[in-house]
SERO-4910 file (N, C-alpha, C, O; in steps of 0.05 Angstrom, whole numbers):
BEGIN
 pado doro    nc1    nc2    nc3   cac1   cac2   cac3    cc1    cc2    cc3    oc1    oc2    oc3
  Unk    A  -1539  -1124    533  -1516  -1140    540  -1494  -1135    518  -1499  -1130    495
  Unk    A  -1469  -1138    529  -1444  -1136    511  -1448  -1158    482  -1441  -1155    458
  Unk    A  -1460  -1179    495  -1456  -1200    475  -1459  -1202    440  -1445  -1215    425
  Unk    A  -1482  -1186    436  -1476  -1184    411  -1471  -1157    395  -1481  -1147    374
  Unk    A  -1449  -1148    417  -1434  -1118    402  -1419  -1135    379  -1411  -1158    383
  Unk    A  -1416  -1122    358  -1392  -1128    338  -1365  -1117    346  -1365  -1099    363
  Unk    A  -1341  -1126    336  -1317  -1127    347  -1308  -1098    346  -1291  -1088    360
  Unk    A  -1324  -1084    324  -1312  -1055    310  -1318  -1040    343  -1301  -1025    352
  Unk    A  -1343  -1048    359  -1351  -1032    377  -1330  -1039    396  -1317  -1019    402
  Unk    A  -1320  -1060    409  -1297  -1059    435  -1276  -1044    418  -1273  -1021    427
  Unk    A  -1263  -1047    401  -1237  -1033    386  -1240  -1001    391  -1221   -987    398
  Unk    A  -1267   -992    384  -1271   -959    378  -1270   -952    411  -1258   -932    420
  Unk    A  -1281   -969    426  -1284   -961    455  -1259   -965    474  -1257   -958    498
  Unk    A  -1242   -976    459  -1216   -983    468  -1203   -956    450  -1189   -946    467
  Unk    A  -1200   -944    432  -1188   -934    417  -1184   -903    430  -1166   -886    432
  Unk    A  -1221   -908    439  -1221   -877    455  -1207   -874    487  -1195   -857    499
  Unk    A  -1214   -894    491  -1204   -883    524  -1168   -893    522  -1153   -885    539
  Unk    A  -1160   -906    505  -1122   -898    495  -1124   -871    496  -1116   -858    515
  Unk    A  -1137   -862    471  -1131   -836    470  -1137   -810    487  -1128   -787    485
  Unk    A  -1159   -822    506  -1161   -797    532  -1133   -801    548  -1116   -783    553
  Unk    A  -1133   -820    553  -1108   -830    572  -1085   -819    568  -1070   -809    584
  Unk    A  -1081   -823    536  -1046   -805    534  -1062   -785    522  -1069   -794    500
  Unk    A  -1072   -759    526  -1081   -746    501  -1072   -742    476  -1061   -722    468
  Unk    A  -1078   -766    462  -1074   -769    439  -1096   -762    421  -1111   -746    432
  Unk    A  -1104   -769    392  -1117   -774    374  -1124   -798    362  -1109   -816    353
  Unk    A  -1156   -796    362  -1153   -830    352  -1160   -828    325  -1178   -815    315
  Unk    A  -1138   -846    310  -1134   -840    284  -1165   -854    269  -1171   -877    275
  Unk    A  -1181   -841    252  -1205   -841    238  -1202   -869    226  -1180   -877    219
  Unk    A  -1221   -883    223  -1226   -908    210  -1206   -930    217  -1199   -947    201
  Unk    A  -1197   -927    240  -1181   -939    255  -1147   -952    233  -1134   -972    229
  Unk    A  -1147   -924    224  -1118   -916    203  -1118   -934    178  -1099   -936    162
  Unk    A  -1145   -949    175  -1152   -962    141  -1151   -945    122  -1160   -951    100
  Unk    A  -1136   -915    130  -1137   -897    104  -1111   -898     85  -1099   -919     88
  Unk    A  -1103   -885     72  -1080   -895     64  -1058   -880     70  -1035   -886     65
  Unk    A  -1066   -858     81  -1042   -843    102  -1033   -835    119  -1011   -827    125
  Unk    A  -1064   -839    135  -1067   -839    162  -1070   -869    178  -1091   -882    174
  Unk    A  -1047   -881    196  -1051   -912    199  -1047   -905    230  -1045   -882    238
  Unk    A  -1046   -929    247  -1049   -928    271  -1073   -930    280  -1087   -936    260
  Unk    A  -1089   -929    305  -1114   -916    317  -1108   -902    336  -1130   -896    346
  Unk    A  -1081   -888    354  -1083   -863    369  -1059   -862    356  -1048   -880    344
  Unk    A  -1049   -831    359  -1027   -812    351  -1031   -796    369  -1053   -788    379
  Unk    A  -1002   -789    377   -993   -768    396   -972   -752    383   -968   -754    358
  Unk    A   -956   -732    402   -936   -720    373   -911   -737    376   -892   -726    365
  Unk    A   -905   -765    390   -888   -772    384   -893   -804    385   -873   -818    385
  Unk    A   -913   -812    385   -926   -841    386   -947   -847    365   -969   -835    365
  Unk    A   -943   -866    348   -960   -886    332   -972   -902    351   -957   -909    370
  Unk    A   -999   -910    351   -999   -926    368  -1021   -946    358  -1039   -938    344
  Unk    A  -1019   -968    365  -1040   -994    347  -1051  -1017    370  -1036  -1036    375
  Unk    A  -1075  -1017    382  -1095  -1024    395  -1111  -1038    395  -1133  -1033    385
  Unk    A  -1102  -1068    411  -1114  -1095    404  -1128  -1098    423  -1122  -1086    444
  Unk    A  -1150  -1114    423  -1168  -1117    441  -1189  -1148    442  -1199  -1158    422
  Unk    A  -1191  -1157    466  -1210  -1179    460  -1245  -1167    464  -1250  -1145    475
  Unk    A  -1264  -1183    453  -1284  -1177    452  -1306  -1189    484  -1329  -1185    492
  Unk    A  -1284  -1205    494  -1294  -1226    514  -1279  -1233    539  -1265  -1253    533
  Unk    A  -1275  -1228    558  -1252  -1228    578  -1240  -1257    574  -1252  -1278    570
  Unk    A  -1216  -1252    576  -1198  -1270    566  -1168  -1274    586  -1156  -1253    589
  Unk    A  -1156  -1298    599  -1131  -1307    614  -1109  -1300    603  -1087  -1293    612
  Unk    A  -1118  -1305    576  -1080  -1295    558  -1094  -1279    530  -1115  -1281    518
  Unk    A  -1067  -1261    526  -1072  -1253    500  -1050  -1257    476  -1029  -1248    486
  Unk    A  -1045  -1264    458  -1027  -1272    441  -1020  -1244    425  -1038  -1233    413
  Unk    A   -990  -1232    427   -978  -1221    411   -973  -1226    390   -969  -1250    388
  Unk    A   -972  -1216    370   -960  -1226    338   -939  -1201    338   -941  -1177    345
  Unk    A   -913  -1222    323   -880  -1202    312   -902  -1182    295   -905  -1158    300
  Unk    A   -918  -1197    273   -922  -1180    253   -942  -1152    261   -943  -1137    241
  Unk    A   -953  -1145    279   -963  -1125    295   -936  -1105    296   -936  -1084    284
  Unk    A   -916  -1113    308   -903  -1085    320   -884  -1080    295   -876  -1057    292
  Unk    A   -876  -1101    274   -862  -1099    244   -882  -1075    227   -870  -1055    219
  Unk    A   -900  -1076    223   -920  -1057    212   -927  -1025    233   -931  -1003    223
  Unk    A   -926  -1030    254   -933  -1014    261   -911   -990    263   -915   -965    264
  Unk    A   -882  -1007    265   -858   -994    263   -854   -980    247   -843   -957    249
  Unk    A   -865   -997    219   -857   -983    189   -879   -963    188   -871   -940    184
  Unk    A   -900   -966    190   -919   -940    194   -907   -919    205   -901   -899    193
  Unk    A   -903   -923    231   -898   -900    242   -878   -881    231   -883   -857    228
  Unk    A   -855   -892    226   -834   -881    217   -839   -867    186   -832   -844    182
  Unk    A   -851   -882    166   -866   -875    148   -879   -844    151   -874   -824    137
  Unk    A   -899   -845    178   -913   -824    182   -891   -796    196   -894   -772    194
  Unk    A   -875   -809    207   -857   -785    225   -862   -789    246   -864   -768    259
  Unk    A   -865   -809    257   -869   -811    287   -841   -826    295   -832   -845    282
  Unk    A   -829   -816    315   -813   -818    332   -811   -858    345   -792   -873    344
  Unk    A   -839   -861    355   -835   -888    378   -864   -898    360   -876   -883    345
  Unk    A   -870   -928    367   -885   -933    363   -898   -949    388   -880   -959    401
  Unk    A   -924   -954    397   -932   -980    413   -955   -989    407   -976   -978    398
  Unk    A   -949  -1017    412   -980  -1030    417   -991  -1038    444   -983  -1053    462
  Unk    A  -1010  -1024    443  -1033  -1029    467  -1058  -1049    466  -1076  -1049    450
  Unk    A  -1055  -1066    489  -1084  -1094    488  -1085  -1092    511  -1071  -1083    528
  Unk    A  -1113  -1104    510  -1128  -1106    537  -1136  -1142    528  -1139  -1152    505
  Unk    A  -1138  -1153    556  -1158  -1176    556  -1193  -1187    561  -1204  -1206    572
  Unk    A  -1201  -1161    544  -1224  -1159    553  -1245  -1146    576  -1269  -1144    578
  Unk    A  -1223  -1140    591  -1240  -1129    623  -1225  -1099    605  -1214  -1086    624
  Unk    A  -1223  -1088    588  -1222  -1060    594  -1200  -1041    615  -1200  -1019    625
  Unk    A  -1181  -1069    614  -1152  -1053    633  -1133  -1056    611  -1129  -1079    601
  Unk    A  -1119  -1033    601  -1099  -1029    584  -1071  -1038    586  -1064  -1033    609
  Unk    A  -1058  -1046    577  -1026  -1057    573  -1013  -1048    551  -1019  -1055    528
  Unk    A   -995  -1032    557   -981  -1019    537   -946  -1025    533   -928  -1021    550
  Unk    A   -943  -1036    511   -923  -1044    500   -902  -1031    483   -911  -1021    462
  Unk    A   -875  -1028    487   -860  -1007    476   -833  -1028    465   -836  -1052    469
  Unk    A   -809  -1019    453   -796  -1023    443   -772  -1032    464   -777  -1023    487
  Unk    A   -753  -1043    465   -727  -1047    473   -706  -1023    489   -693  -1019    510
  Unk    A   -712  -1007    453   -692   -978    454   -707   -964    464   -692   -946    471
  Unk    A   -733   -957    472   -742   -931    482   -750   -946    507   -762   -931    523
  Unk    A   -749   -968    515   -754   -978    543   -725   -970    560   -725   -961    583
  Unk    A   -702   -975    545   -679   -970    558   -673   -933    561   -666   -923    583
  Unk    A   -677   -916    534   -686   -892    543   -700   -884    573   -689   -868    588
  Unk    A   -724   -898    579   -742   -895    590   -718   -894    625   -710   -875    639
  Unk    A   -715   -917    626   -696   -926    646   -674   -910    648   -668   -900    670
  Unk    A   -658   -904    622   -634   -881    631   -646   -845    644   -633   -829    657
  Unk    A   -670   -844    635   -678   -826    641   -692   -819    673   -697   -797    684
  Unk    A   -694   -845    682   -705   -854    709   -681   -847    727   -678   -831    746
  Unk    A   -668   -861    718   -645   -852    739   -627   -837    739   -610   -839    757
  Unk    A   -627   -814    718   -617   -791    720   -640   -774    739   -630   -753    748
  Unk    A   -663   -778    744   -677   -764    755   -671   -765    785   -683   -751    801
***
């Protein structure tokens, strides 16, 4: 049974299938190194991967998640940054920025 996985195990199993999904990289020791941060990288995405351990109705954002992850990224040379959570069932939600959401959109409709 799931129940007494430790938390490290949903995060790593979440970390991997982010990173099949966008083929990315999932950053080693889930970026606790001191130069490598994040847990997937792509060549133009930091990306940082929250997860519950227990299926869950809501999940709570924190400012200070996408403030760090920003400064990371940019730190590292990455272009965009996102954070990605699931509520436990293992369905992903991926969260992006303002400015590259509106990119996203000008780019839509030039298509």
């Amino acid at each position: 049974m799931m129940k007494n996985k430790p938390t490290r195990y949903f995060s790593n199993r979440q970390e991997k299938r982010v990173a099949k999904t966008v083929s990315g990289k999932q950053t080693a020791n889930s970026g606790a190194t001191k130069f490598s941060k994040g847990d997937v990288t792509t060549k133009n995405f930091l990306i940082e991967c929250k997860t519950c351990t227990k299926e869950q109705k809501s999940f709570t954002l924190q400012r200070e998640w996408f403030e760090k992850n920003d400064e990371e990224a940019f730190a590292m040379g990455y272009q965009n940054s996102a954070i990605v959570f699931d509520f436990g069932d293992g369905v992903d939600r991926y969260v992006i920025s303002e400015k590259l959401f509106k990119k996203l959109l000008k780019y839509m409709e030039e298509e």
